[in-house]
C-alpha positions in Angstrom: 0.0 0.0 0.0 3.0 2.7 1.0 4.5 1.6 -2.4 0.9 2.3 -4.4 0.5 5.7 -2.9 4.3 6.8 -3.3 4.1 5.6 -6.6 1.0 7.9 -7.2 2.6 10.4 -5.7 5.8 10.5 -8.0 3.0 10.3 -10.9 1.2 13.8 -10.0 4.8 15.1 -9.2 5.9 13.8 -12.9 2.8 15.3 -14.7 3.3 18.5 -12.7 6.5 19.2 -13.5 5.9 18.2 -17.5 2.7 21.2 -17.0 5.3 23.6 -16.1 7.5 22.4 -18.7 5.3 23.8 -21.2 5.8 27.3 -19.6 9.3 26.8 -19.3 12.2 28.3 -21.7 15.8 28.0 -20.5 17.8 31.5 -20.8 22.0 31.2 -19.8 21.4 28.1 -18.5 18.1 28.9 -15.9 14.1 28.5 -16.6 12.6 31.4 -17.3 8.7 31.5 -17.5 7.5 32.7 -20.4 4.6 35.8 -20.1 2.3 36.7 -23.1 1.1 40.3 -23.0 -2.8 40.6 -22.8 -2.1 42.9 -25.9 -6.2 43.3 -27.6 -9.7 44.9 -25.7 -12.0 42.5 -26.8 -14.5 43.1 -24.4 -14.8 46.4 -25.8 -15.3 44.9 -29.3 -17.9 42.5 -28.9 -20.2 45.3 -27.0 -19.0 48.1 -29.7 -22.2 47.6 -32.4 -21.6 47.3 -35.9 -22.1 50.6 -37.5 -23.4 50.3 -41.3 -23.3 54.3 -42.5 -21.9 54.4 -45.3 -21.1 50.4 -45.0 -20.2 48.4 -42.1 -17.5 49.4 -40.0 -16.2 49.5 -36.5 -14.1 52.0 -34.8 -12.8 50.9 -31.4 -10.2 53.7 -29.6 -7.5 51.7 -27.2 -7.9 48.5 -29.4 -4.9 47.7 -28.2 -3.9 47.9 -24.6 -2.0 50.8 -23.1 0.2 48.5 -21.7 0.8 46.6 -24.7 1.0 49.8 -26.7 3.8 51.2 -24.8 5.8 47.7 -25.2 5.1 47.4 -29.0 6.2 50.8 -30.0 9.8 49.8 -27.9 10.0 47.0 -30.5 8.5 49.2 -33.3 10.5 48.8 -36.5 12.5 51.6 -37.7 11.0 52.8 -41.0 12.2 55.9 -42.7 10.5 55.4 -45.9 6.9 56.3 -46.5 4.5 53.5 -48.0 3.9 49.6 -46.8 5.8 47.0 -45.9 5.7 43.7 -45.5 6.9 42.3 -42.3 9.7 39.8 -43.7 11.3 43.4 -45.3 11.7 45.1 -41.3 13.5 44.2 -38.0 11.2 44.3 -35.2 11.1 43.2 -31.4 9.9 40.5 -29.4 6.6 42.3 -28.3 5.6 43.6 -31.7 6.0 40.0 -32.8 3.7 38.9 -30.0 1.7 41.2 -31.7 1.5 40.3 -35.1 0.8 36.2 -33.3 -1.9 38.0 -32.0 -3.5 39.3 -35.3 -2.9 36.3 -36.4 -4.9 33.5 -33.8 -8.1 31.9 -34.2 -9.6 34.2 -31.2 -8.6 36.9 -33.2 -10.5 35.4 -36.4 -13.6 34.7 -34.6 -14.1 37.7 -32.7 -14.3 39.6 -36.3 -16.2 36.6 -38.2 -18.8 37.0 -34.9 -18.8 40.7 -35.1 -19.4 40.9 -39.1 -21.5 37.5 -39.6 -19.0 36.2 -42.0 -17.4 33.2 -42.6 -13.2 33.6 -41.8 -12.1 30.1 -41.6 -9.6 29.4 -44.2 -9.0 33.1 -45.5 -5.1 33.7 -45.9 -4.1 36.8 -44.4 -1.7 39.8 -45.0 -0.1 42.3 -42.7 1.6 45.5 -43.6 3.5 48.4 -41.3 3.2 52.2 -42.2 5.9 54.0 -40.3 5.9 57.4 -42.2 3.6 59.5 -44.0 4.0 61.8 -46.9 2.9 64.0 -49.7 1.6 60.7 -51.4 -0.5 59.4 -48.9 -4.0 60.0 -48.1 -6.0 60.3 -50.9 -9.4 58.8 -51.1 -9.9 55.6 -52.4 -11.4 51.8 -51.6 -9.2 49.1 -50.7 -8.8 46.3 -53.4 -11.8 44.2 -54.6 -9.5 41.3 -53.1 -9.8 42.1 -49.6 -12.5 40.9 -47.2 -11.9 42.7 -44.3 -9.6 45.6 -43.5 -8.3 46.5 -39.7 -6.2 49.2 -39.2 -4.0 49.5 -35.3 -2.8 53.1 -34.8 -0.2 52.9 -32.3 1.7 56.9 -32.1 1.6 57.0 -28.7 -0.5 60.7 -29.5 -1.5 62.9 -31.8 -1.7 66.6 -32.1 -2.2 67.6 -35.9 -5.1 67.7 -37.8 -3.8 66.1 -40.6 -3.1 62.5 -41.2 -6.3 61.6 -39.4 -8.3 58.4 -40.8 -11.7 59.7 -42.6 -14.4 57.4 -43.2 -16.2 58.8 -46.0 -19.7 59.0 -48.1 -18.0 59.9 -51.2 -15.1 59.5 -53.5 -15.1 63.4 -54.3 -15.6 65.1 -51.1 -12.7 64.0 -48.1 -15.3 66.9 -45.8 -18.0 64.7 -46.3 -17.4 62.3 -43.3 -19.0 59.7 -40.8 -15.9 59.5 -38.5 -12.6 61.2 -38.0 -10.2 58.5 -35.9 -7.1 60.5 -34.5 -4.2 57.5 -35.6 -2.6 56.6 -32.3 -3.7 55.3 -28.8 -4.0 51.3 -30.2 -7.4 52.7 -31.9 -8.6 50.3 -34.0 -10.6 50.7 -37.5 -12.5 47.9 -39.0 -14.6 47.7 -42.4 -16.2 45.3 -44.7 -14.5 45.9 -48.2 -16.9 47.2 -50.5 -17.1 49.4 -54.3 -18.0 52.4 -52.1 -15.9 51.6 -48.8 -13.9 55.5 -49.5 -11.7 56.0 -46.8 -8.7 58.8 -46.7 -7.3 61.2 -44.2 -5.9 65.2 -45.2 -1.8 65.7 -45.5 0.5 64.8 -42.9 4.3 64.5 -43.2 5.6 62.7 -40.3 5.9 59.3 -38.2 2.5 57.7 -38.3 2.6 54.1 -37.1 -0.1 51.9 -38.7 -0.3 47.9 -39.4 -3.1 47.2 -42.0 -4.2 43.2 -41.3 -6.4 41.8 -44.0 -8.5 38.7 -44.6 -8.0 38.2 -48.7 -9.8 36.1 -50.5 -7.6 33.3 -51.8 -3.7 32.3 -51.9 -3.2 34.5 -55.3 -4.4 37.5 -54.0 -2.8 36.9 -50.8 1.0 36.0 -53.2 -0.1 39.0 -55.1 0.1 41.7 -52.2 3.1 40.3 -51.0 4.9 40.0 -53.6 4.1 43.9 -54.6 4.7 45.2 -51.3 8.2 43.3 -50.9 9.0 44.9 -54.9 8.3 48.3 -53.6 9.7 48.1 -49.9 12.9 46.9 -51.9 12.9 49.7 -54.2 12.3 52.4 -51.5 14.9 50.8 -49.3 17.3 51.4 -52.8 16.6 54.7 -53.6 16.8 56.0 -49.7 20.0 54.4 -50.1 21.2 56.6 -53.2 19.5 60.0 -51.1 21.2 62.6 -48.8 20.0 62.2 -45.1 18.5 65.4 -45.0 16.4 64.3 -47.9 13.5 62.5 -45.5 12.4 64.7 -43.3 10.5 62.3 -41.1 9.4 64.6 -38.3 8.5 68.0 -40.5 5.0 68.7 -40.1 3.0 69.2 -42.8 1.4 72.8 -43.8 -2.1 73.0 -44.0 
């Protein structure tokens, strides 16, 4: 009987220590346990309401957490070009990668295929990073017939200007005629069903202005297609910054309204 019960008692020791295992990563030779940021709000976005004027969209301000916000922009990449890039062009830290696992989960997934009533499950995904913003940027448009679903994280930690401010829109013609204004910055969070009148644009602003753009596409080409653009032109930028005088950029002039 003694050799029964220390018997079970080495077995709930053994299956202890193999649960902690899993939490377990050695550093210089020690265990150190491993802590994942609680990085999204998604209490706030399941009782946020869909809104549909003009089409269905979600704005959600502190998306991401204040804590996580503060700990992703230490791991922010350092972009000095303006445009998108894909991830595999940049250098980033640990907590922006925990991040980007974050975007791309199954809770993730379902909390937008809940919110919208649509069907995620099998959708590949791209992810692009805005660091800077120029003369270029901003002009009205819809997002390609190939995306599902567009969510947009703005992560400055502030932001004073009245430029460079996301504009949902009624119209391709008029950037004034608009549902919301979302100041980029704070983790806010913009979500919309892609449609042929989804216009969406903000006024000038030449500066940093940290954004990731997370999409559900709607097959594998579409999906190759993005990528394989956005790695062209993050290669071409990263060229020609190469060939221009420093003083050339600018990153932190503000634009003139």
């Amino acid at each position: 009987m003694l050799a029964q019960a220390d018997d079970r008692q080495t077995n709930a020791a053994w299956l202890r220590y193999n649960e902690c295992r899993t939490r377990l990563t050695p550093a210089h030779g020690r265990a150190k346990i491993v802590m994942h940021m609680e990085i999204f709000d998604y209490q706030t976005l399941r009782a946020t309401p869909l809104s549909c004027d003009p089409y269905e969209h979600l704005v959600i301000p502190g998306f991401v957490k204040a804590e996580a916000l503060e700990k992703i922009n230490g791991a922010y990449p350092a972009i000095r070009e303006t445009g998108s890039f894909p991830l595999d062009s940049l250098k980033y830290g640990g907590a922006f990668q925990e991040m980007v696992d974050a975007l791309e989960s199954d809770e993730f997934r379902k909390a937008f295929e809940e919110k919208f009533q649509i069907d995620l499950s099998g959708r590949p995904t791209t992810i692009t990073v805005r660091g800077q913003s120029g003369t270029r940027d901003g002009y009205i448009h819809c997002d390609s017939a190939s995306k599902i679903i567009t969510i947009l994280l703005y992560l400055n930690p502030g932001w004073d200007d009245s430029g460079g401010r996301l504009r949902l829109l009624r119209s391709k013609h008029n950037i004034e005629d608009v549902v919301v204004e979302v100041p980029p910055s704070g983790g806010a969070l913009v979500a919309f069903l892609r449609s042929d009148h989804s216009w969406h644009g903000h006024l000038p602003f030449i500066g940093e202005r940290r954004v990731i753009q997370f999409n559900w596409v709607t097959g594998t080409e579409s999906q190759k297609l993005a990528i394989f653009r956005h790695r062209l032109s993050a290669s071409v930028k990263h060229a020609l910054n190469f060939m221009k005088p420093s003083k050339a950029s600018e990153p932190n002039r503000p634009a003139e309204m």
